[in-house]
Every structure is written in C-alpha cells, then in structure tokens.
C-alpha positions in Angstrom: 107.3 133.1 126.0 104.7 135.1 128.2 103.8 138.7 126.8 106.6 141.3 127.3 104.2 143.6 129.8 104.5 140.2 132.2 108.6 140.0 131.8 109.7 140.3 135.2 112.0 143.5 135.9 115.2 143.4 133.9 113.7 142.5 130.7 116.8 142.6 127.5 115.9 144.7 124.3 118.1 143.5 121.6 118.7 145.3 118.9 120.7 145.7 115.9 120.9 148.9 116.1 119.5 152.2 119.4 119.5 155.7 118.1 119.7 156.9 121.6 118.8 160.2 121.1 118.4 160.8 117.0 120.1 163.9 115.7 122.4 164.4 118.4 124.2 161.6 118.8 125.4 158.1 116.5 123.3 155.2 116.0 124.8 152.2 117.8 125.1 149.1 116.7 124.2 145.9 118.2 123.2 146.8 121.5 120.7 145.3 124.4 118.7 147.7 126.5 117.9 146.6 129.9 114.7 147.9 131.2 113.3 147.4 134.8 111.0 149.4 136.9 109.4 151.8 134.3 113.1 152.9 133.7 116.6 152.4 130.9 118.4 150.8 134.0 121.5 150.5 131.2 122.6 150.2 127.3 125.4 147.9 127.0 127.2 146.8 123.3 126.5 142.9 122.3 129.4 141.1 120.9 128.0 139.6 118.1 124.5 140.9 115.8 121.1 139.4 117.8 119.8 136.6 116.9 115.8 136.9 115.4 114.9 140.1 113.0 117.0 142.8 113.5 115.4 145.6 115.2 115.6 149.1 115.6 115.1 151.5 118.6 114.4 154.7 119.6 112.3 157.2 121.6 108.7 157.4 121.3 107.0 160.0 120.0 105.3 162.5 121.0 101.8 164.1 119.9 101.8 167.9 121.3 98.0 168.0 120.2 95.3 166.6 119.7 91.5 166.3 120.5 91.2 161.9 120.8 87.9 162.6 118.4 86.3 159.3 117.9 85.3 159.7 114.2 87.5 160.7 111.4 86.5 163.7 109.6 86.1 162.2 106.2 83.2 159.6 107.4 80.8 162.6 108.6 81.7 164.4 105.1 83.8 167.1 106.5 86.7 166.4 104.0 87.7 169.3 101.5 86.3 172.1 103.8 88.2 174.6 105.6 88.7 174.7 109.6 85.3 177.0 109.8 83.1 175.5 107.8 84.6 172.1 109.4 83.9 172.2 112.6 80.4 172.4 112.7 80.6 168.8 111.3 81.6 167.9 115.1 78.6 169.5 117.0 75.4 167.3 116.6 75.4 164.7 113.4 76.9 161.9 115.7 75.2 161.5 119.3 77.1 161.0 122.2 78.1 157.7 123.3 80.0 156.1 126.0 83.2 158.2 126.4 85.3 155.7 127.6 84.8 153.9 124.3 85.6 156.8 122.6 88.8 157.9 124.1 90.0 154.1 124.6 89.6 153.9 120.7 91.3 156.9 119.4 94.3 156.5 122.4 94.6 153.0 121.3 95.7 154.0 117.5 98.0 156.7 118.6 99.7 153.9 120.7 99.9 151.7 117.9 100.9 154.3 115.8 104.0 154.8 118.6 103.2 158.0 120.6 103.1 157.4 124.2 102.6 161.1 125.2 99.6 162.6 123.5 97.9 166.1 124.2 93.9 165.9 124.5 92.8 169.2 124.2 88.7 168.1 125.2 86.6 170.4 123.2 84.3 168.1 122.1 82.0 166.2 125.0 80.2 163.0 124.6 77.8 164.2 127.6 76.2 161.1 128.2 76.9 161.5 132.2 78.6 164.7 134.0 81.5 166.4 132.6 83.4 164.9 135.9 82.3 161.1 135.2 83.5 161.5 131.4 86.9 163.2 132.4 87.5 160.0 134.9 86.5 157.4 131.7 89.0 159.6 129.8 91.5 159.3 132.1 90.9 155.4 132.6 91.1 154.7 128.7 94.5 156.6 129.2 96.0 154.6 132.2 94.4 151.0 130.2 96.2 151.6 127.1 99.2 152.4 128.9 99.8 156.1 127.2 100.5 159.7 129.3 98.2 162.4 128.5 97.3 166.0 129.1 94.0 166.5 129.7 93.1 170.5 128.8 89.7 171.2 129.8 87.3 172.9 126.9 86.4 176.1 128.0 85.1 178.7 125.6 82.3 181.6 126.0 81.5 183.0 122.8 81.3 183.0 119.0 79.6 179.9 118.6 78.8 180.2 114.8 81.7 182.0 113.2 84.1 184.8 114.4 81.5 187.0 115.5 78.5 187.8 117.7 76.2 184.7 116.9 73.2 187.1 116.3 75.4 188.9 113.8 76.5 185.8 112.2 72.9 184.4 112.1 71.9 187.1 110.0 74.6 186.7 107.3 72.6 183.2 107.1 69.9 182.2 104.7 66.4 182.2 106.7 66.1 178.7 106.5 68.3 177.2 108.1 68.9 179.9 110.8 66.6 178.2 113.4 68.8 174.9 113.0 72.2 176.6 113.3 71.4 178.7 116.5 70.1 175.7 118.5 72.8 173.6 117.4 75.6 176.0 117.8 75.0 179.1 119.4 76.9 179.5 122.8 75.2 180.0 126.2 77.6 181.2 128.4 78.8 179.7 131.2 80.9 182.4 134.1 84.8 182.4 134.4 84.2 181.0 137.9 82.3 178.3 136.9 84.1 176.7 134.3 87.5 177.5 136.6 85.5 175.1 139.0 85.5 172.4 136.7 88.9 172.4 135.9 89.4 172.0 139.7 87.2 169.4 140.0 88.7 167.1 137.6 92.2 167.6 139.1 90.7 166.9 142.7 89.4 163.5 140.9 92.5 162.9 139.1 94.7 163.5 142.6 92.3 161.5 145.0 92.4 158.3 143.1 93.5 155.5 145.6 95.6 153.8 143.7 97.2 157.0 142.0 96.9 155.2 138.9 95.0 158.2 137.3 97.5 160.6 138.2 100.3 158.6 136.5 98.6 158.6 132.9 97.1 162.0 133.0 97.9 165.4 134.0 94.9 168.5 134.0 95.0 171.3 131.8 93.2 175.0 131.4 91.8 174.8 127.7 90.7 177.9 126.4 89.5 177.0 123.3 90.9 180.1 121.6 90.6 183.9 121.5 88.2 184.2 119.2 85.6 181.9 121.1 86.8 183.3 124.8 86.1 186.8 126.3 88.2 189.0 128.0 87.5 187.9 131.6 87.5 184.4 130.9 91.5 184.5 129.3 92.6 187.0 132.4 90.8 184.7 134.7 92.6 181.6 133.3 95.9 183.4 133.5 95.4 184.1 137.0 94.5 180.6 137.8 97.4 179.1 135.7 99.9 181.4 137.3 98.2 180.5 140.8 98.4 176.6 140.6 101.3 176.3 138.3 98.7 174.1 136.3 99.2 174.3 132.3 97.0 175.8 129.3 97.1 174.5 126.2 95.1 177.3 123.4 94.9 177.4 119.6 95.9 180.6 118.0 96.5 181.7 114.6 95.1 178.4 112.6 93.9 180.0 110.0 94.0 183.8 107.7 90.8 184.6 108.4 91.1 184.1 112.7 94.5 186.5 111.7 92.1 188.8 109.9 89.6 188.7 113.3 92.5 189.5 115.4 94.1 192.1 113.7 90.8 194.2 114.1 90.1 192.9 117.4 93.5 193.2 118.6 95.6 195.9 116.9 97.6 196.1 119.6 98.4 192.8 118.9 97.1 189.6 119.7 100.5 188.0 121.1 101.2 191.3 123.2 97.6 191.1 124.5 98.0 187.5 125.7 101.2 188.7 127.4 99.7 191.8 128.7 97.1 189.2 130.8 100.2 187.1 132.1 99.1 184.3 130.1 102.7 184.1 127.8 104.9 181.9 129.9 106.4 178.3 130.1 103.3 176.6 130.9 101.2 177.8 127.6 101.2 175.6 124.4 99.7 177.4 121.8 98.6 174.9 119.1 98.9 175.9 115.3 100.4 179.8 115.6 100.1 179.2 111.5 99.9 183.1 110.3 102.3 184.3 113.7 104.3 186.9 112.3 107.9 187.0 113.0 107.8 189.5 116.3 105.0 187.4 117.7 107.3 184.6 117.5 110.3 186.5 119.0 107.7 187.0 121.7 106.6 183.5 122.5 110.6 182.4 122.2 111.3 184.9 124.8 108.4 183.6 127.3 108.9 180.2 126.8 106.0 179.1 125.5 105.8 175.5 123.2 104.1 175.8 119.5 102.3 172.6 118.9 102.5 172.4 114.8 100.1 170.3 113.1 101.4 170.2 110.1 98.8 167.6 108.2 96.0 169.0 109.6 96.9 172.6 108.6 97.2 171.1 105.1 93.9 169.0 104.9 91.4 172.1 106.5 93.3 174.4 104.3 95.0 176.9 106.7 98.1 177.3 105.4 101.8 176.1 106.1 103.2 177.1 109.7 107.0 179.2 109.1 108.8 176.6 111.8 111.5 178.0 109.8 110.9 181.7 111.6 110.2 179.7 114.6 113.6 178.4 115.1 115.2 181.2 113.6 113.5 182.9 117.0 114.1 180.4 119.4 110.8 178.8 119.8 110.0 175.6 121.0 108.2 174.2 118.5 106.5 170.4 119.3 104.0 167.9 116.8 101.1 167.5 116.7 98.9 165.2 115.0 95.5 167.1 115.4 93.0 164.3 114.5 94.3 165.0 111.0 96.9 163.2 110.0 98.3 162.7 106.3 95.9 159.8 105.9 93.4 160.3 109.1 95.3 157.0 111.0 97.2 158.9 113.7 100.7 157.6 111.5 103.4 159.9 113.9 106.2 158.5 112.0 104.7 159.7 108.9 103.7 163.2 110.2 107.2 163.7 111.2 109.1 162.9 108.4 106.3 165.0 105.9 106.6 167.5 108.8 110.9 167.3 108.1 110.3 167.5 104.4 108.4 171.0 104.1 110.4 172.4 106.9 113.8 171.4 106.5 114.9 174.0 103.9 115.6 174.2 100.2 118.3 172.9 98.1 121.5 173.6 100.7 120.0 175.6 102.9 119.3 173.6 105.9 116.2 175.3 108.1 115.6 172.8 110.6 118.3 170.4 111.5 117.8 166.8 113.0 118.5 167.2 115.9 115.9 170.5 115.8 113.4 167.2 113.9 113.4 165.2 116.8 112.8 168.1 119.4 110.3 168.7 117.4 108.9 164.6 117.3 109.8 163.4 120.8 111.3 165.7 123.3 109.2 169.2 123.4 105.5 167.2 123.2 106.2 165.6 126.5 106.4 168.9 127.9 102.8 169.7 126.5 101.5 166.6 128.1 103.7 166.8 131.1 103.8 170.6 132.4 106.8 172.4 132.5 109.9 171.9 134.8 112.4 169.0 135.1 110.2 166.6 137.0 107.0 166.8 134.3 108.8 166.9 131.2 111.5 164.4 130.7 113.9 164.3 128.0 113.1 161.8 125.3 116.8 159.7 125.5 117.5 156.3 126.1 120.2 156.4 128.4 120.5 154.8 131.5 117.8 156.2 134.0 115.8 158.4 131.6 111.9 156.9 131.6 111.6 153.7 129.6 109.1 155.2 126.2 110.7 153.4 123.3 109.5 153.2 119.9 110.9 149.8 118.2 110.7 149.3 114.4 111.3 146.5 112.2 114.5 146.9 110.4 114.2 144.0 108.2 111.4 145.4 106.2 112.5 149.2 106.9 116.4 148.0 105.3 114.6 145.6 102.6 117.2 146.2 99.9 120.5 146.2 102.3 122.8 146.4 99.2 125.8 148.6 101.5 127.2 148.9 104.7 127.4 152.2 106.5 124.2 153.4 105.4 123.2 155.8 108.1 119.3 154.2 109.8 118.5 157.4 110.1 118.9 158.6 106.6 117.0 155.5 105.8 114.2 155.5 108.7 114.0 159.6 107.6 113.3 158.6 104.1 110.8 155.9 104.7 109.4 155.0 107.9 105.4 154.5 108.6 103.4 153.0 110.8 103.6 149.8 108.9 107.2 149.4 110.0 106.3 149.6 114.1 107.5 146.6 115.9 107.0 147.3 119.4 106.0 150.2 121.2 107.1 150.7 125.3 105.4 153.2 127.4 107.1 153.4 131.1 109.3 150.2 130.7 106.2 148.3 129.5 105.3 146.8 125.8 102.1 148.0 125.3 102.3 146.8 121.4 104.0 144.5 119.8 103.7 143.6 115.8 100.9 146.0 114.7 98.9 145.0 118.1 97.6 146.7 121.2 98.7 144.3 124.4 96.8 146.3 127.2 93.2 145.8 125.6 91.3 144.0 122.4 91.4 147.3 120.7 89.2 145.6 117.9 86.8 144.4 120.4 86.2 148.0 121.8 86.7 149.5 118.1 83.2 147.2 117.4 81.6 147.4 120.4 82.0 151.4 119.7 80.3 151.3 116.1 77.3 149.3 117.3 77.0 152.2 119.4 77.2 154.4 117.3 75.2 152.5 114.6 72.4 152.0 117.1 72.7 155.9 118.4 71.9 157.3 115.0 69.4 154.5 113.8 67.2 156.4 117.0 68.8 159.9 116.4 66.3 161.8 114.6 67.1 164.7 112.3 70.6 163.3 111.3 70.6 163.7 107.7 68.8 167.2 107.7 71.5 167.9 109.8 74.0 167.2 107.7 71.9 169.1 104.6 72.3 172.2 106.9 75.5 172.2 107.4 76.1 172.2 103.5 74.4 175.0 103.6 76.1 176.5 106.5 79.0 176.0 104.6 78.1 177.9 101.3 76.6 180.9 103.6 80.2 181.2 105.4 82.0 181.6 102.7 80.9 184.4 101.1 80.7 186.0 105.2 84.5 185.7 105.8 85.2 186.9 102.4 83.6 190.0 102.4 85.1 190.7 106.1 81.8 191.0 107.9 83.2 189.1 111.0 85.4 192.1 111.6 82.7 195.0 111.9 81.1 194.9 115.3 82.5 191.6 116.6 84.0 192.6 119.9 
C-alpha cells in the first residue's frame, strides 16, 4: 500500500468513530471520510464497524503561539527561572546555525504532535545569512513539513536588559559582569521605517514565489515584540501599517506581574486603552498571554475583536501566573492555545496542553466556566485565525464537514479505549480524560497525511533532528566564551531579582 500523501484523490478515512466538530455536535459512529483535493469532499455512515484498529477523528489543532525555538529551555539551564531572568538564556549561549534546520526541527514535532496551524512569532534569529534568506528557509521548513504558519516578524526597539532604560538597568548590576550583559543584550535601535521595510520584504518574497508554494504554508505578520521593548513611534507606526495592508500583528502583553507593574506606571491611563488609542485594538491583533489583564481590559479586547493566545504551560513553567480565561469568556473574548515552546513536558504534546488547559479553566465543583464547545474554540478553531488573518477566507472553521479544508487529527482508539468494559461511553469524555501525543495515529494537513504512527512522512525528521546537533555540537566546540556565558547569566539572574522587587524598573523608565 503506497504512503497515504501518494493516494490518488478520493482517498476513504475509516473510522470507528468522527467527532466532527467536538463540543457542538455528537460523535458519530462508524463513518468513512472522503478526502480529495486538499478538501472533506463528504462523511458518509459505514454499515458495519471498519475493519483494522478502530480509529478516531477529528480536527487538528491549532497552536495560536509560538516562537519554533530550536532548543528546549531546560538543556541551556533555563528551567526554574521566571520569564525575565529566562530569556536572556536565548540571546548568545547557542550560536546560530542553519535556520532551515532549526525551523524544520521544531515544525516537524508540532506536526507530530497534531497541530497543523502553528503561530511563529520570530523573535529570536539564527543570523547566519540576511534576515530575508532566513524568513524564505522558514517558510520552506513550513511548506516541507506540510503545516500552515504565521510568520510575525520580531521587531522591538528598546529595553534590552530588563523593563527599563538599559543604562539604568546596567547599573542595578554588579560591576562584573556589566561589560558582558550590555554587549550581549543591550538594544541598538533600528527606525520604525526600517524595520516596517522588512516586514515588506518578506511578504514581497513570500508573494513572488513561482510556484506559490510559500504563500500556501505561510502568511506575514507585524511582531512587535511587546510594549515594554517597543517605543511609542514604533507601536503607532505598526498600527498604521497593519490598518493600511490589512496584514496581522501578533504582540505579547501582560505575561507576567512585574510587566503589569511596568505598565501601570508607564501607562496609567491604561495600557489596553493606550493600544486602542493608537488603532492597534482590532480583529487582526493576537495578543499572546494577557495573564494579569484585568476585567475592563478584557471587556475591551472582546469588544475590538481581538484573539488572546493563552499559553497555559508556559505561564506555569516561567512562573507568571494563571491566565482568568474564565473573565475572558465571561467578556466575550476569543481566546485561542498556545503552546509557547513550553509545553507541560517541553515536546510540543497539543493534546496534552489542551486538556491541562480544560482542567484549570473549566470551573469548580458544578460550576462550569468554559464549556466544550468554548475548549475546542479554544484548541482548534480560533488559532487558525492567528495563523491565518482575519476574515472568512484566512481563517477557516476547524469542522469536518463536507467542503471545509481537510486538517484532521486521527488517534488510535484501541489504545485510547484500552479497558472498553461499556457501551455508550462518550469518546470525548474519554479522549478529554486521557489523550497525549502517544495516542496520535495520523495527522492530515490540507487533505494530505503528513504522519502516520508517531512518524513524519514529508521528511526524515530524525535525519534533520541529527544533522541539526552536529551543528550545533560542532558550533559550540569553536564558540568561545560559552560557559562564561552561561556563569553570567546566573549572575544576571540573582542581580534581577532583587531590581524588580524593589520596583526600580518603574522610576525613570519611559
């Protein structure tokens, strides 16, 4: 039997049972979905159970954000600190490397993992060529793996260090390692214009290709990085651009207390209001985290449309707190996963980010706070709008129905219903209370099986996966000042603390 991406058009899906659109509607039994030209073309009953393992079907998933890092945190000995003293661990202990091997790597376990849309917000750039040639190897490792992505441009002009002037910050800093820290991370500042211009630039690249292969598997972003690391100018300037193209911009706000604390001082107008004030509020913004929003912040964001990519893992792991998706319903938002780089156990698991996601947000003892239906918005249908744009044509609903885009997620029932004692047991109660990665079958992205039993189809991901760590292996063996590198940023770590504490990021900083 040749592999299932070489079926010729019409290709049967049987299954034992199709949750066609989870929360909303029954699970059906025994059913055969016919898939041809990228699309459901129908879903028709089977008279009698299939024959093989019994199988189970339904949409993909969706990551709303992410930053398709190359590295988990834990290997560079990041784990246990909080987002600020974290993310210096990103900028200079591993040297850049060839960027298509990076991306192909980290797309490639999302795949398998059984999200076909996932959000790359690029903040962190391999920069072995120019920023256009690594966008295009980006976008290739998205259109060979067979996934969709967004593609939000980093773009950032201040507060390198901490939330603060990085002179200011520098100072708080013991002498030593001073020197270090500002050549690593201080920011040199690049103009509004110019960093508009390379958003532009990698759409032109993305929209010229020939084949329009590129433009099929990844769609261009703004990516402000965040308030606290962008002036003024550069949001108003991005709103202006958004607004003028129609093209999206995907920001973090509100991770953590202490950027709350920074934008309560900086803002006491209000941060949300202020964002609005600059016309950048509307239904093309997905602001990832909003973890210390405030109830008439969210009423806000509900009202303009904008999606709140939740990351609920990674909020857990850096220590920033748990998001209310509660008060987000409550006030209408759209509210989308994401996975962040920082899943339960760093391995991109979207089933398993889902359901832990549906466990702290679903409510306590009878009081439901998110129902399933609101779970599976959440998982599958509002991400795609993150990676797609807004609007009818770039955001598709995650169904399988006849016509709707062919992204199916298909797990093994037989080891997912081991005990099978009953009949009647709802798959959803049971895939709700223990489905993983482990339990992925298949995975379909645009009427094509890109994995099937635990393994990528489109490329040898373990091939690449190795080819990527000799790289990296061989990058650091001639990489001098690695490990006093990483003794620094211990120490970086230990002088921050005691800065946010005491507040001295608020006096002066803006």
């Amino acid at each position: 039997m040749p592999p299932p991406q070489d079926m010729p058009a019409g290709e049967a899906l049987d299954c034992a049972w199709l949750l066609p659109d989870p929360g909303s509607s029954a699970a059906l039994e025994n059913v055969r979905i016919v898939i041809s030209s990228g699309r459901v073309q129908a879903v028709t009953p089977l008279l009698q159970a299939p024959a093989g393992p019994r199988l189970l079907a339904l949409p993909a998933l969706s990551n709303a954000h992410d930053h398709a890092r190359t590295v988990r945190s834990a290997t560079l000995g990041a784990f246990g600190q909080p987002l600020e003293s974290w993310l210096p661990f990103f900028s200079g202990i591993l040297p850049g490397v060839d960027p298509y091997l990076c991306a192909v790597t980290s797309l490639a376990r999302s795949a398998r993992q059984g999200a076909t849309h996932v959000m790359v917000h690029y903040t962190r750039v391999q920069g072995i060529g120019s920023y256009l040639e690594e966008a295009q190897a980006v976008a290739r490792a998205a259109r060979d793996v067979g996934v969709r992505i967004g593609f939000a441009v980093g773009m950032r002009d201040r507060h390198g260090i901490a939330y603060g002037a990085d002179e200011q910050v520098l100072a708080a800093l013991r002498p030593g390692i001073r020197a270090a820290v500002a050549g690593r991370l201080s920011v040199r500042p690049v103009s509004p214009a110019q960093q508009l211009a390379v958003v532009d630039e990698v759409a032109s690249m993305v929209s010229a290709d020939e084949g329009g292969t590129l433009a099929q598997h990844m769609t261009v972003q703004y990516g402000p990085t965040g308030v606290q690391w962008c002036g003024t100018p550069l949001l108003e300037a991005i709103a202006r651009a958004s607004a003028d193209t129609g093209r999206p911009v995907h920001m973090h706000l509100l991770e953590t207390r202490y950027q709350r604390d920074w934008a309560d001082r900086a803002h006491p107008e209000g941060i949300v209001r202020f964002l609005d004030d600059i016309g950048l509020l509307s239904e093309r913004l997905t602001l990832a985290h909003c973890t210390w929003a405030r109830p008439c912040e969210l009423a806000l964001l509900a009202e303009r449309g904008v999606t709140i990519a939740v990351n609920t893992s990674s909020n857990l792991g850096l220590k920033s707190g748990v998001a209310p998706v509660a008060e987000m319903l409550r006030q209408g938002c759209r509210v989308a996963m994401g996975l962040d780089g920082m899943a339960l156990d760093e391995d991109d698991d979207a089933l398993r980010e889902m359901r832990l996601g549906y466990l702290l947000h679903r409510g306590w003892g009878y009081d439901v706070d998110m129902t399933r239906a609101q779970l599976w918005a959440f998982a599958a249908h509002h991400g795609r709008r993150s990676v797609n744009g807004a609007g009818p044509a770039g955001a598709p609903s995650a169904h399988i129905v006849a016509g709707a885009p062919a992204d199916l997620l298909v797990l093994d029932w037989e080891a997912l219903d081991n005990h099978s004692l009953f009949g009647g047991v709802d798959p959803l109660d049971l895939l709700l209370a223990r489905a993983n990665g482990s339990h992925v079958a298949q995975v379909w992205a645009s009427g094509r099986c890109i994995v099937r039993d635990g393994r990528l189809l489109t490329l040898d991901e373990t091939a690449l996966r190795m080819e990527l760590h000799a790289q990296l292996r061989a990058a650091l063996g001639a990489h001098d000042g690695a490990d006093s590198w990483r003794s620094t940023l211990k120490a970086l770590a230990e002088d921050l603390g005691p800065f946010y504490r005491r507040g001295i990021h608020l006096a002066g900083c803006c």
